[in-house]
PDBQT receptor file of N, H, CA, C and O in Angstrom, charges set to zero:
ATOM      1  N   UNK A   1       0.847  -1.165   0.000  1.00  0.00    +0.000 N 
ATOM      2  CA  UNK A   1       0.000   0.000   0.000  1.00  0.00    +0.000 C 
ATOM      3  C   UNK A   1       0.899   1.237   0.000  1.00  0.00    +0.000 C 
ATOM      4  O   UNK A   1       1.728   1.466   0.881  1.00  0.00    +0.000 OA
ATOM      5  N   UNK A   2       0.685   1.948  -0.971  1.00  0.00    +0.000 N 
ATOM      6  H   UNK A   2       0.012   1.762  -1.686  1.00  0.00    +0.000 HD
ATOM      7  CA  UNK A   2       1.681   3.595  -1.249  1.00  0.00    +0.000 C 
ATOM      8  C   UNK A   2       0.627   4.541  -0.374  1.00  0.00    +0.000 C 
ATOM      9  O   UNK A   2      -0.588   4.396  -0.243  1.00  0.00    +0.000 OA
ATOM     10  N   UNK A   3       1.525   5.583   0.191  1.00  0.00    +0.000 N 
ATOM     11  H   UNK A   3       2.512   5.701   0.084  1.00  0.00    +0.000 HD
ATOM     12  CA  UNK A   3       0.931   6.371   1.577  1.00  0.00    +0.000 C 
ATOM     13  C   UNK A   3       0.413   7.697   0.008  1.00  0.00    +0.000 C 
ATOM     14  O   UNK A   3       0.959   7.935  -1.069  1.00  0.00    +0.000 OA
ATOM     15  N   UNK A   4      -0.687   8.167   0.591  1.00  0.00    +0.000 N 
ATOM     16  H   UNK A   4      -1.131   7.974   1.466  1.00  0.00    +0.000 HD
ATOM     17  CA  UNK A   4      -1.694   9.025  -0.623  1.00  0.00    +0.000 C 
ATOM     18  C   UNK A   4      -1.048  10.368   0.094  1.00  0.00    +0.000 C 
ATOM     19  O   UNK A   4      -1.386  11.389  -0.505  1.00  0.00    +0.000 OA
ATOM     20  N   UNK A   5      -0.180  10.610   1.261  1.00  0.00    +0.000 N 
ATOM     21  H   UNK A   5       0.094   9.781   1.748  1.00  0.00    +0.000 HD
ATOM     22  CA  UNK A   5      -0.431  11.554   2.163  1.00  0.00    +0.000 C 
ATOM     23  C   UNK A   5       1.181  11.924   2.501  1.00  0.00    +0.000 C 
ATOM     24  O   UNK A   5       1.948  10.962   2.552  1.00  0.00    +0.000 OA
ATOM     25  N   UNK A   6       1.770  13.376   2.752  1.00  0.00    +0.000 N 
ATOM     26  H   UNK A   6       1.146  14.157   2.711  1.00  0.00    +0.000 HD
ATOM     27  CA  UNK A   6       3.163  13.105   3.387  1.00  0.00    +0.000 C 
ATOM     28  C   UNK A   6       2.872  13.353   4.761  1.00  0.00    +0.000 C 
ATOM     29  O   UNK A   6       3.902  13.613   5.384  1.00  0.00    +0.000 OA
ATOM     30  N   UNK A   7       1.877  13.365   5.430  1.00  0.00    +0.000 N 
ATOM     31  H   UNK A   7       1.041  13.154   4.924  1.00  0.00    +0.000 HD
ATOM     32  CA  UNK A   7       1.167  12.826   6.596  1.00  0.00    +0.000 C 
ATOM     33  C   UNK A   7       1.133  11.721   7.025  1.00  0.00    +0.000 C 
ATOM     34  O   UNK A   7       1.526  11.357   8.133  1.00  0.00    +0.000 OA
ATOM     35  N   UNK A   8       0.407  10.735   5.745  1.00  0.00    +0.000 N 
ATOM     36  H   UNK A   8       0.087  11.030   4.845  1.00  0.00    +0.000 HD
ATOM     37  CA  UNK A   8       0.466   9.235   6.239  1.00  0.00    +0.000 C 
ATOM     38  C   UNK A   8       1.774   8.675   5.996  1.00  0.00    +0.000 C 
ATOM     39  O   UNK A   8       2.081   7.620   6.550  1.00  0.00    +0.000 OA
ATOM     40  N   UNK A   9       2.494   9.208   5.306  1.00  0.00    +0.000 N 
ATOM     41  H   UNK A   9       2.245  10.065   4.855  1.00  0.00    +0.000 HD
ATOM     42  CA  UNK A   9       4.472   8.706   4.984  1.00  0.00    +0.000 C 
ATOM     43  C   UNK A   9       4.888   8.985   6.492  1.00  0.00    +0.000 C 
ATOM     44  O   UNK A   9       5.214   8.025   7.189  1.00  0.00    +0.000 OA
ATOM     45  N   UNK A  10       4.888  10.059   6.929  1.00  0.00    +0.000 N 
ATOM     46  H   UNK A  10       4.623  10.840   6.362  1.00  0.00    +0.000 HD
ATOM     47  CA  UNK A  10       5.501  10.602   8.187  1.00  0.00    +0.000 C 
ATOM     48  C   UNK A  10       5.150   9.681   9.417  1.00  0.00    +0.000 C 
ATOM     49  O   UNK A  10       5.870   9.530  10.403  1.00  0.00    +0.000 OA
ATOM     50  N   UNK A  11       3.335   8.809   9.093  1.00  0.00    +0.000 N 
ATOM     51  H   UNK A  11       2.750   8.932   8.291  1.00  0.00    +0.000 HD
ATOM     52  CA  UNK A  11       3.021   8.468  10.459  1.00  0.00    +0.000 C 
ATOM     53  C   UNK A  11       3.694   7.011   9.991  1.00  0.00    +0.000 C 
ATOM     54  O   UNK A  11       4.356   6.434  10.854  1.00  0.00    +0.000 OA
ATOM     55  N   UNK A  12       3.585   6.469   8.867  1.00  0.00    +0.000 N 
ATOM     56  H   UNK A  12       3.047   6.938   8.166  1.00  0.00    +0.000 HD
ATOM     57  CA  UNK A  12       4.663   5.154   8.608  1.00  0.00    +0.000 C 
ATOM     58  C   UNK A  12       5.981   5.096   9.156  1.00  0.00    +0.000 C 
ATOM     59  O   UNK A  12       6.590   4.111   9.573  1.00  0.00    +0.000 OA
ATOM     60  N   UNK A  13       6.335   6.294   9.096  1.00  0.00    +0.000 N 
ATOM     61  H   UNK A  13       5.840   7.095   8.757  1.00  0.00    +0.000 HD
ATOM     62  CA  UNK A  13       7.891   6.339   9.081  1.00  0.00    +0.000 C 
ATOM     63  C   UNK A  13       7.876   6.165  10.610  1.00  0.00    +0.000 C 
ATOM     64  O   UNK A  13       8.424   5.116  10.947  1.00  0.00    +0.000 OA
ATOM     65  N   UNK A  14       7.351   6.979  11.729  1.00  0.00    +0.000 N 
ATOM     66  H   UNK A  14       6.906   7.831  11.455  1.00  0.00    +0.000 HD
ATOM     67  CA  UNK A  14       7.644   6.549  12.652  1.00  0.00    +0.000 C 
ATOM     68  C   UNK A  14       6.888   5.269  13.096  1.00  0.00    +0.000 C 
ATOM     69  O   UNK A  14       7.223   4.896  14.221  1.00  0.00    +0.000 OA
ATOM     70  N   UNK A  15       6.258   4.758  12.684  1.00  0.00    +0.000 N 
ATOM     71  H   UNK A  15       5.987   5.061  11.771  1.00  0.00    +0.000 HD
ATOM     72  CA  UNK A  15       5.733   3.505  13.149  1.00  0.00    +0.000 C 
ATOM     73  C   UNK A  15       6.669   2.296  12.548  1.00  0.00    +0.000 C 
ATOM     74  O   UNK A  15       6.796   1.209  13.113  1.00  0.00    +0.000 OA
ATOM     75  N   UNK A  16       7.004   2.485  11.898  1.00  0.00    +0.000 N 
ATOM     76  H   UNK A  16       6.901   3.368  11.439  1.00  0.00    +0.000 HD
ATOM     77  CA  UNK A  16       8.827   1.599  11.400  1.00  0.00    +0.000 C 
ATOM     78  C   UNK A  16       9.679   1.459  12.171  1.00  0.00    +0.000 C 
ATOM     79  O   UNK A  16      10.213   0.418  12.554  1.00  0.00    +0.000 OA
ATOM     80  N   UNK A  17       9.898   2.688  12.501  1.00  0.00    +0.000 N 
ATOM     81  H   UNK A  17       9.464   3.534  12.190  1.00  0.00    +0.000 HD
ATOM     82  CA  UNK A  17      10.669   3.103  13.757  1.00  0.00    +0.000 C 
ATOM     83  C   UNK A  17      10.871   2.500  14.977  1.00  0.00    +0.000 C 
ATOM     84  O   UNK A  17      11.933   2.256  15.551  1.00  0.00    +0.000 OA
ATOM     85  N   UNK A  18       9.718   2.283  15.316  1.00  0.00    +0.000 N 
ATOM     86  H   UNK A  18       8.856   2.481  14.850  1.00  0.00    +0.000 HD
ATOM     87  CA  UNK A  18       9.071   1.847  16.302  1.00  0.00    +0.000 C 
ATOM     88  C   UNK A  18       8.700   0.244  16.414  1.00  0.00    +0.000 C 
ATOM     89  O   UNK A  18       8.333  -0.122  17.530  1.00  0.00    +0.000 OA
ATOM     90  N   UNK A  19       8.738  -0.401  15.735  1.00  0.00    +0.000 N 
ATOM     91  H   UNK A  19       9.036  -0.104  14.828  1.00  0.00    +0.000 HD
ATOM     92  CA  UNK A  19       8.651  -1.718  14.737  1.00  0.00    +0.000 C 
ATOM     93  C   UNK A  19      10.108  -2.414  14.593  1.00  0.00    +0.000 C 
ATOM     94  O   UNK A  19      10.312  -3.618  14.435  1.00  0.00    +0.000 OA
ATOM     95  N   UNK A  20      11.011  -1.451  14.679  1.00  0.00    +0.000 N 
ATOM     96  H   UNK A  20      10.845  -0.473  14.808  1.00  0.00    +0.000 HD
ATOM     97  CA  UNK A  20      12.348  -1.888  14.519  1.00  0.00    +0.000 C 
ATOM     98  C   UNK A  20      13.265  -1.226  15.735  1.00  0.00    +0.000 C 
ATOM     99  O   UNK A  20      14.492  -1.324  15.748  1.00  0.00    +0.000 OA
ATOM    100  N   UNK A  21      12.553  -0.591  16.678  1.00  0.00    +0.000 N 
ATOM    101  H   UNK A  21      11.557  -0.512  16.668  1.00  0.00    +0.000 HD
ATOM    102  CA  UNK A  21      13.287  -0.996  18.053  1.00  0.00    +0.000 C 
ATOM    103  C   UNK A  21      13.997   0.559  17.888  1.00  0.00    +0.000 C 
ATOM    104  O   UNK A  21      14.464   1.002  18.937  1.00  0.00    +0.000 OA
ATOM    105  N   UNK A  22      14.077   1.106  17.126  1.00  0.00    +0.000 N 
ATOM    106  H   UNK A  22      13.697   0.747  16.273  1.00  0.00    +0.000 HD
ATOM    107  CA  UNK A  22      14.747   2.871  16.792  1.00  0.00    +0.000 C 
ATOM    108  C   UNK A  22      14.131   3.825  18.104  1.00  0.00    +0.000 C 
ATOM    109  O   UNK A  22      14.738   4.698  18.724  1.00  0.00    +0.000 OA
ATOM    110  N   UNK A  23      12.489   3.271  18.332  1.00  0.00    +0.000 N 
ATOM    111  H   UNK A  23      11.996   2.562  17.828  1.00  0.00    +0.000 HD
ATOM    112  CA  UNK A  23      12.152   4.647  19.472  1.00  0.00    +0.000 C 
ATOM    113  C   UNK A  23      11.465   3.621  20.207  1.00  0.00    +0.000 C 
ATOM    114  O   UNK A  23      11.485   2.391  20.159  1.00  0.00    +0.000 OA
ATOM    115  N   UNK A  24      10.872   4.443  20.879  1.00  0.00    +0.000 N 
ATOM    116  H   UNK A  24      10.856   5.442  20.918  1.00  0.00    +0.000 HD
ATOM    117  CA  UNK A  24       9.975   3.257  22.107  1.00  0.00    +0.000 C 
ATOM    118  C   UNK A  24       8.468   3.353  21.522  1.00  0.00    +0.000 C 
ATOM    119  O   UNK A  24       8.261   4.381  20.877  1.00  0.00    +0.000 OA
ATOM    120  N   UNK A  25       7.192   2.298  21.659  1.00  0.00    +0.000 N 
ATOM    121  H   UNK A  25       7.360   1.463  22.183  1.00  0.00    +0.000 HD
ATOM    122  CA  UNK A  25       6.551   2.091  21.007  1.00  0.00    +0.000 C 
ATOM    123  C   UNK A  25       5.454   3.187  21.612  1.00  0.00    +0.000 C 
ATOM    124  O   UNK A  25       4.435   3.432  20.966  1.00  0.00    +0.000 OA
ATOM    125  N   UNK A  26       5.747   3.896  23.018  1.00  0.00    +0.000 N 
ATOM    126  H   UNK A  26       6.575   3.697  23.542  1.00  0.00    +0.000 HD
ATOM    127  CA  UNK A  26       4.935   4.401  23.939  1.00  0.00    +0.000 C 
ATOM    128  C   UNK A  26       5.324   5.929  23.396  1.00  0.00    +0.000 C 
ATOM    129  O   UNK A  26       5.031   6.913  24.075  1.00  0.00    +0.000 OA
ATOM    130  N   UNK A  27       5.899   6.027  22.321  1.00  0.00    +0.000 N 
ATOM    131  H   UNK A  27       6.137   5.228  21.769  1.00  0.00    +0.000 HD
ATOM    132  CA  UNK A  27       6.028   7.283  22.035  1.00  0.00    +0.000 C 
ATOM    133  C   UNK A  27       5.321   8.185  21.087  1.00  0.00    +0.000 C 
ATOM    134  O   UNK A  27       5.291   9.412  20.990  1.00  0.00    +0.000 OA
ATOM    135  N   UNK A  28       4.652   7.031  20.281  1.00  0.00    +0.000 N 
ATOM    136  H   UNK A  28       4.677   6.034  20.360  1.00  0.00    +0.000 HD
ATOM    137  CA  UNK A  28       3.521   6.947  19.112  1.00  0.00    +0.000 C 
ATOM    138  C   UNK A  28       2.353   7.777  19.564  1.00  0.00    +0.000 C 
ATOM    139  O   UNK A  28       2.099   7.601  20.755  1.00  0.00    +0.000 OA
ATOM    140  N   UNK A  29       1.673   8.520  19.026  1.00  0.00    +0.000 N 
ATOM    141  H   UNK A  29       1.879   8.662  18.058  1.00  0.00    +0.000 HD
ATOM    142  CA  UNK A  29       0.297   8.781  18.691  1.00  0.00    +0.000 C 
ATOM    143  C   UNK A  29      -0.361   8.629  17.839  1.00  0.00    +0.000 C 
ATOM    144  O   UNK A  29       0.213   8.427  16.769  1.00  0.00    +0.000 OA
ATOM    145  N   UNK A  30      -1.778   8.639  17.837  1.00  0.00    +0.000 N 
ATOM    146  H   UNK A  30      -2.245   8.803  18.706  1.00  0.00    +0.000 HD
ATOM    147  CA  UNK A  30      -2.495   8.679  16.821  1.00  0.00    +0.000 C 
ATOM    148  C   UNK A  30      -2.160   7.990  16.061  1.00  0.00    +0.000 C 
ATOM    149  O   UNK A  30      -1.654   6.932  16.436  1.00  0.00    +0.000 OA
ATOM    150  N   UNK A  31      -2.319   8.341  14.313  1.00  0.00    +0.000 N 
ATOM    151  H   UNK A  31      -2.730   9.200  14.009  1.00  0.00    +0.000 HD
ATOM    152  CA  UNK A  31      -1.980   7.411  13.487  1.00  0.00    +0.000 C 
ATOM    153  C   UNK A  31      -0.924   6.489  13.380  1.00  0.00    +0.000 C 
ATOM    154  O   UNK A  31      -1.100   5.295  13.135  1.00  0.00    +0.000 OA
ATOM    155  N   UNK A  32       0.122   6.997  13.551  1.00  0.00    +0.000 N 
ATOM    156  H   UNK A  32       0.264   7.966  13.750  1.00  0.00    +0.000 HD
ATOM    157  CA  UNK A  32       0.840   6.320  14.102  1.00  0.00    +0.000 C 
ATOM    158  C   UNK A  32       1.150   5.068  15.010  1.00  0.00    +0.000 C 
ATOM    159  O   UNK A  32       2.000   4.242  14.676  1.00  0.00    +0.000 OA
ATOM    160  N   UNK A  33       0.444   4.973  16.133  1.00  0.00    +0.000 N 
ATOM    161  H   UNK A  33      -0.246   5.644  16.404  1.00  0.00    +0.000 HD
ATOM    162  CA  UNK A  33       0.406   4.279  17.295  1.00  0.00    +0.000 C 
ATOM    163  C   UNK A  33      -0.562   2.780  16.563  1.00  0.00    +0.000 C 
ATOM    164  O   UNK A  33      -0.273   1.590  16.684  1.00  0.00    +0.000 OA
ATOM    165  N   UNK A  34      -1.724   3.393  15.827  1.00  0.00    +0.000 N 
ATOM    166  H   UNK A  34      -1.958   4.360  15.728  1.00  0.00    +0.000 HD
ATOM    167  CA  UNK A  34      -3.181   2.602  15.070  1.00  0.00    +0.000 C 
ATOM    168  C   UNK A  34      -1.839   1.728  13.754  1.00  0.00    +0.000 C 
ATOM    169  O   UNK A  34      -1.865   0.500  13.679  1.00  0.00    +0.000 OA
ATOM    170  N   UNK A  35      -1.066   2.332  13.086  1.00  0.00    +0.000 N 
ATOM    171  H   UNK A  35      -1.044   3.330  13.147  1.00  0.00    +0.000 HD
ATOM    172  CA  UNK A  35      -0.099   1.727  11.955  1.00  0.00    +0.000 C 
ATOM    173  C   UNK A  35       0.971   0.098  12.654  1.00  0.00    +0.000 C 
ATOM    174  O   UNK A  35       1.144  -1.103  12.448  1.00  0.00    +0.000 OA
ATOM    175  N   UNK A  36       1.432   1.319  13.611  1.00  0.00    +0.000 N 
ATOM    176  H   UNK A  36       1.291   2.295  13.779  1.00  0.00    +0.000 HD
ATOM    177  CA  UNK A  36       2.281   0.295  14.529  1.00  0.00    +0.000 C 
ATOM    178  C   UNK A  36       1.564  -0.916  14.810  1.00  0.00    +0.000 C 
ATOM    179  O   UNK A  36       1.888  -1.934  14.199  1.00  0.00    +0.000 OA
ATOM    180  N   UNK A  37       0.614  -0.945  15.669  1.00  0.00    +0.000 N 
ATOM    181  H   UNK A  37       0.352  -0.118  16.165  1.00  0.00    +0.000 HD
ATOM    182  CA  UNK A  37      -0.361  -2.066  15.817  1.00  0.00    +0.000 C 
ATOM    183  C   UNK A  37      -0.899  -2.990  14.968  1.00  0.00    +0.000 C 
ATOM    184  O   UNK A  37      -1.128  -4.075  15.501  1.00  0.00    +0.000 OA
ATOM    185  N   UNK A  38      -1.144  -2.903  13.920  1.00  0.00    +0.000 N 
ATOM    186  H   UNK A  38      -0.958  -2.021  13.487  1.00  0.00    +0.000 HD
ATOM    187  CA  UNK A  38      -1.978  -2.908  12.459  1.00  0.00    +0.000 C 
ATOM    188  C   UNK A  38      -1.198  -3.309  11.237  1.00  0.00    +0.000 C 
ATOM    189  O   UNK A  38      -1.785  -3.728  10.239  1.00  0.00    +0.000 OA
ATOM    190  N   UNK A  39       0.003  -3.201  11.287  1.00  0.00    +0.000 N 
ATOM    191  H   UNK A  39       0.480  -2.861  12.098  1.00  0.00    +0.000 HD
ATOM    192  CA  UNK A  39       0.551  -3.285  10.268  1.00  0.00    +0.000 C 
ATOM    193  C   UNK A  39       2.086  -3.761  10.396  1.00  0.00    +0.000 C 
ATOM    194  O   UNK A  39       2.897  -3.441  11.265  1.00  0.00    +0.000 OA
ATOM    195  N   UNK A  40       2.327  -4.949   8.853  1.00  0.00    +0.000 N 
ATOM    196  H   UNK A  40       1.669  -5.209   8.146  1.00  0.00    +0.000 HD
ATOM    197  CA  UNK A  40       3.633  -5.585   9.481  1.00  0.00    +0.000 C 
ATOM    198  C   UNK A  40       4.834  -4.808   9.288  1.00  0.00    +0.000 C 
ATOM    199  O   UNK A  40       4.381  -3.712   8.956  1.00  0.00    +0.000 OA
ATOM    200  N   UNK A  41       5.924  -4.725   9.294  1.00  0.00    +0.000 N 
ATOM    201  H   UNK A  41       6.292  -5.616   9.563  1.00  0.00    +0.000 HD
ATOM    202  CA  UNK A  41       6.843  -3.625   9.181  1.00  0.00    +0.000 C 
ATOM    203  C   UNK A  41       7.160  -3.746   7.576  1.00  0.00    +0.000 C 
ATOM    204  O   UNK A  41       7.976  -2.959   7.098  1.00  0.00    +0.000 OA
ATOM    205  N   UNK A  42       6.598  -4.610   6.834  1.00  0.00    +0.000 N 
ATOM    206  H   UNK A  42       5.935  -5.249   7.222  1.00  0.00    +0.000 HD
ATOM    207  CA  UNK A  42       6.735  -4.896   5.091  1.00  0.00    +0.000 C 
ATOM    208  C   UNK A  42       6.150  -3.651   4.881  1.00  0.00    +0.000 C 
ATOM    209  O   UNK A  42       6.764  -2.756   4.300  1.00  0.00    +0.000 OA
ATOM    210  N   UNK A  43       5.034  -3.515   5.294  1.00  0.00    +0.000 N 
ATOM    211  H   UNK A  43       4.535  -4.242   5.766  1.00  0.00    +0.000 HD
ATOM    212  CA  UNK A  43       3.752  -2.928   4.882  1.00  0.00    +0.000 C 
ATOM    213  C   UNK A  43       4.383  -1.545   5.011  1.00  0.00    +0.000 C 
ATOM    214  O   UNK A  43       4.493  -0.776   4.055  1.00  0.00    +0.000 OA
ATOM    215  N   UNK A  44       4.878  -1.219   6.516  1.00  0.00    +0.000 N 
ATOM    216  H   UNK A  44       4.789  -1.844   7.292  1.00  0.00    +0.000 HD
ATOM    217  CA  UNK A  44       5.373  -0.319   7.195  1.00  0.00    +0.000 C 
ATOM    218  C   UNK A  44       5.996   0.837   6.205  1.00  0.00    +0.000 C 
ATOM    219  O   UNK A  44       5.719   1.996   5.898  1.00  0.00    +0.000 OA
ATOM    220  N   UNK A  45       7.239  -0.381   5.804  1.00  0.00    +0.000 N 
ATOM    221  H   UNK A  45       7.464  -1.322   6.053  1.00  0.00    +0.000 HD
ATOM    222  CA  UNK A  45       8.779  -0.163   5.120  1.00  0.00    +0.000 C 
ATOM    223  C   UNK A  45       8.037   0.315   3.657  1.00  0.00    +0.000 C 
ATOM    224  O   UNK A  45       8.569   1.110   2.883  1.00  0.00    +0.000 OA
ATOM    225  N   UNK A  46       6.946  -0.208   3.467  1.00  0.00    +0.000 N 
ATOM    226  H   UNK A  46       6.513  -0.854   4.096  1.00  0.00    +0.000 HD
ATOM    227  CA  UNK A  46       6.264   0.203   1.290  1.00  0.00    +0.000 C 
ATOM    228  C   UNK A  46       6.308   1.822   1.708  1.00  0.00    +0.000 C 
ATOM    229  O   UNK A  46       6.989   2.783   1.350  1.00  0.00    +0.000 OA
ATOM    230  N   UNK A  47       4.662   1.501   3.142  1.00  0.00    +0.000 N 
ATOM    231  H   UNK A  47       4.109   0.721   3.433  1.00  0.00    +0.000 HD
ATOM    232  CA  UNK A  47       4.509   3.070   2.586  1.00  0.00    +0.000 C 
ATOM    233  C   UNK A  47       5.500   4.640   3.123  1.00  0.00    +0.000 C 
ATOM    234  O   UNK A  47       5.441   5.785   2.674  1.00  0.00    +0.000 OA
ATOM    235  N   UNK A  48       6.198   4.161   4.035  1.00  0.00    +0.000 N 
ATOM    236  H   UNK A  48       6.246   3.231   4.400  1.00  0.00    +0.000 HD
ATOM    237  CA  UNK A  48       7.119   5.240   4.458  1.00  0.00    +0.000 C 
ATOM    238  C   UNK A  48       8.353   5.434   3.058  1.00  0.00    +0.000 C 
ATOM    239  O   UNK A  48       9.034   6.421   2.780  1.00  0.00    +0.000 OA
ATOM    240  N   UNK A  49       8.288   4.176   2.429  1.00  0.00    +0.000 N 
ATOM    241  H   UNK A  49       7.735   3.375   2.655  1.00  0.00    +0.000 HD
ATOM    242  CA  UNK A  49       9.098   4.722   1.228  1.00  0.00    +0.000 C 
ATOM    243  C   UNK A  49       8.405   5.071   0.145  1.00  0.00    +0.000 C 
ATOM    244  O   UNK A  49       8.974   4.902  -0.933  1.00  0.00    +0.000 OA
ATOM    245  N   UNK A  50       7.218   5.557   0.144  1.00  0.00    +0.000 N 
ATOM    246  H   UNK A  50       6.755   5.693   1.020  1.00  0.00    +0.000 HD
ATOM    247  CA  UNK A  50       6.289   6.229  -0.656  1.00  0.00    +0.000 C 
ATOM    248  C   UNK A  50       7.258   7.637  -1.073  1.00  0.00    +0.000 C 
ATOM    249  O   UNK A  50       7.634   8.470  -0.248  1.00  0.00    +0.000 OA
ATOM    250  N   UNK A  51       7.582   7.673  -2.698  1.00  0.00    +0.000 N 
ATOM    251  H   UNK A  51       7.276   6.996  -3.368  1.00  0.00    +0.000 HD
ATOM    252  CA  UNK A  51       7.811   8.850  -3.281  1.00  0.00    +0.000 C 
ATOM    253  C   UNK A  51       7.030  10.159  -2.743  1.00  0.00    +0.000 C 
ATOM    254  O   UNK A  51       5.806  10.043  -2.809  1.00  0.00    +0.000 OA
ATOM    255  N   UNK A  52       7.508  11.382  -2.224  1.00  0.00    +0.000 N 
ATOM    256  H   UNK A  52       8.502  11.476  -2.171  1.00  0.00    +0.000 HD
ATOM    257  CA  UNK A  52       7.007  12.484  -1.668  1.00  0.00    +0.000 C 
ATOM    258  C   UNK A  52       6.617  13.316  -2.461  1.00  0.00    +0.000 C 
ATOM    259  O   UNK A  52       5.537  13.901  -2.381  1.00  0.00    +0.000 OA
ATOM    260  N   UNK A  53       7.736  13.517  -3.613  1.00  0.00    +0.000 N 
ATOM    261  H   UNK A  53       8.613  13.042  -3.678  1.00  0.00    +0.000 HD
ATOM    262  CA  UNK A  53       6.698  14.262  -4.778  1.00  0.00    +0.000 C 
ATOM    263  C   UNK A  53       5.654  14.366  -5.206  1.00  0.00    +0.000 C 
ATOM    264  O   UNK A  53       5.180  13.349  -5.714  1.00  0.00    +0.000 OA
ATOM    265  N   UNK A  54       4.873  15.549  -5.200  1.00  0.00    +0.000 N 
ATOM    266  H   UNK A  54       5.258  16.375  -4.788  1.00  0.00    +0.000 HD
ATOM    267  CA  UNK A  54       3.641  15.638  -5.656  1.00  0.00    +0.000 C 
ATOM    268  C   UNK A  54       2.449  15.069  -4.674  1.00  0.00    +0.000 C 
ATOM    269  O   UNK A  54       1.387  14.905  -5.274  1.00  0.00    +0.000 OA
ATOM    270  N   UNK A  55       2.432  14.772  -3.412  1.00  0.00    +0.000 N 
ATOM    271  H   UNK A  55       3.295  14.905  -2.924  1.00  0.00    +0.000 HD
ATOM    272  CA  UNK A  55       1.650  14.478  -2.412  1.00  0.00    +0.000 C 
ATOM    273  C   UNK A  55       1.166  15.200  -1.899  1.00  0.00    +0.000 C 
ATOM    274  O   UNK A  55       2.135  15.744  -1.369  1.00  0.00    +0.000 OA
ATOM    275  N   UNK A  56       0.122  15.865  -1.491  1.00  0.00    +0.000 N 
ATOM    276  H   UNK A  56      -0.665  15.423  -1.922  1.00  0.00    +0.000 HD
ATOM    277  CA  UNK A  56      -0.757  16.673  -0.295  1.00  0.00    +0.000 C 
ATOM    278  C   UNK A  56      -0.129  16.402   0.958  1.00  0.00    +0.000 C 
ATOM    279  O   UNK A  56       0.369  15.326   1.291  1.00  0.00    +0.000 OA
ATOM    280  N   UNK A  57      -0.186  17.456   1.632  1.00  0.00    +0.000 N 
ATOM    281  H   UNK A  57      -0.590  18.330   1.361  1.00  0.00    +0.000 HD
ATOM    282  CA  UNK A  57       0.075  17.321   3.057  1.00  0.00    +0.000 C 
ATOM    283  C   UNK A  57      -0.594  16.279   3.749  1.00  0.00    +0.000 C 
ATOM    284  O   UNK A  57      -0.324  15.276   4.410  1.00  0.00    +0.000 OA
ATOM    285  N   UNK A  58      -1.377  16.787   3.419  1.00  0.00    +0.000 N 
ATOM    286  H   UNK A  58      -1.597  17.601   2.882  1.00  0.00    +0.000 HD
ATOM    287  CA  UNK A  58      -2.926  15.942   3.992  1.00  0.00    +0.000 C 
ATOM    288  C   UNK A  58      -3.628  14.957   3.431  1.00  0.00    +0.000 C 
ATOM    289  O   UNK A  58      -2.998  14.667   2.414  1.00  0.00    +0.000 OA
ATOM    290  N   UNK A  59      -4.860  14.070   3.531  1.00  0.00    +0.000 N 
ATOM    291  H   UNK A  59      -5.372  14.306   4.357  1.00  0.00    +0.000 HD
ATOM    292  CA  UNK A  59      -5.097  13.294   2.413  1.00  0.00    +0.000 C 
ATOM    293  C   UNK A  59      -6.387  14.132   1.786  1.00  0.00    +0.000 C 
ATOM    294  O   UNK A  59      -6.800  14.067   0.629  1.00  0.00    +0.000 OA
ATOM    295  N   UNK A  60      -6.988  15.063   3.050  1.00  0.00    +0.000 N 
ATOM    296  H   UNK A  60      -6.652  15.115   3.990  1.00  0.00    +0.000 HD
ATOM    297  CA  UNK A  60      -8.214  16.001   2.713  1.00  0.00    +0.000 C 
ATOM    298  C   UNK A  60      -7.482  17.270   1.257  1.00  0.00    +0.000 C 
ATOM    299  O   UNK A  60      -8.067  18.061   0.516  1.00  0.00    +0.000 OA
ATOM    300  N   UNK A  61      -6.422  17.008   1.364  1.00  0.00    +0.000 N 
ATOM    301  H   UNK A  61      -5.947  16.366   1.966  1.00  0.00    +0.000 HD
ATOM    302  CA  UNK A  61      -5.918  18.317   0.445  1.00  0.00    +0.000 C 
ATOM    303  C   UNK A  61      -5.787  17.705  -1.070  1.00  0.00    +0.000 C 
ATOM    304  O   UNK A  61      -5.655  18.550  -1.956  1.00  0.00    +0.000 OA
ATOM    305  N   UNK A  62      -5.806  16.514  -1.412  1.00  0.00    +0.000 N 
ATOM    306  H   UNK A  62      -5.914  15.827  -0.693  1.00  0.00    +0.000 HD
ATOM    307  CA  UNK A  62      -6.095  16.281  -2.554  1.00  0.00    +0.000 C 
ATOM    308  C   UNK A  62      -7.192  17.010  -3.893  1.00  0.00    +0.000 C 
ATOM    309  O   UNK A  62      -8.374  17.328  -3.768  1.00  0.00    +0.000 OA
ATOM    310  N   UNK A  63      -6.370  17.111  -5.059  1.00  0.00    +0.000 N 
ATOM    311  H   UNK A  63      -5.409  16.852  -5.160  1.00  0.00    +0.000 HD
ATOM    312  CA  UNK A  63      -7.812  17.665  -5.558  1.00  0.00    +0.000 C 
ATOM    313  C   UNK A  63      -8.328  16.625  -6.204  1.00  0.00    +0.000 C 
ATOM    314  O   UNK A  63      -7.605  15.996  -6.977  1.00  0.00    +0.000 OA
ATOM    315  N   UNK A  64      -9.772  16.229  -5.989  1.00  0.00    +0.000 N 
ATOM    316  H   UNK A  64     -10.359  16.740  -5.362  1.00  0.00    +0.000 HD
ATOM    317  CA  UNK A  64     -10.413  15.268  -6.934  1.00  0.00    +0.000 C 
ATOM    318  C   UNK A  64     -11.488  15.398  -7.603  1.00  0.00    +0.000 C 
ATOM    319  O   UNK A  64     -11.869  14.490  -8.342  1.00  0.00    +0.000 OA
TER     320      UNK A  64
């Protein structure tokens, strides 16, 4: 799954992080914390390496 968001890249990235022992898992919020839980660090590792170019901040900032 490719992150639609450099929001949802950012909350991958630290939930990787976190997945691989880099921060403590109690440091997570929000999306983040829901990724960590939820998702295997494969999954993790796709979408935090989601290309940033051309992404919305947000996923609401898309134009469609």
């Amino acid at each position: 799954m490719k992150a639609t968001s450099k929001a949802q890249q950012k909350a991958a990235g630290a939930a990787l992080s976190a997945k691989r022992g880099e921060t403590k898992p109690s440091e997570l919020v929000g999306a983040s914390k829901e990724m960590y839980d939820s998702m295997s660090e494969d999954e993790l590792e796709e979408m935090a390496g989601t290309q940033r170019k051309g992404k919305p901040q947000k996923k609401d900032d898309q134009d469609d």
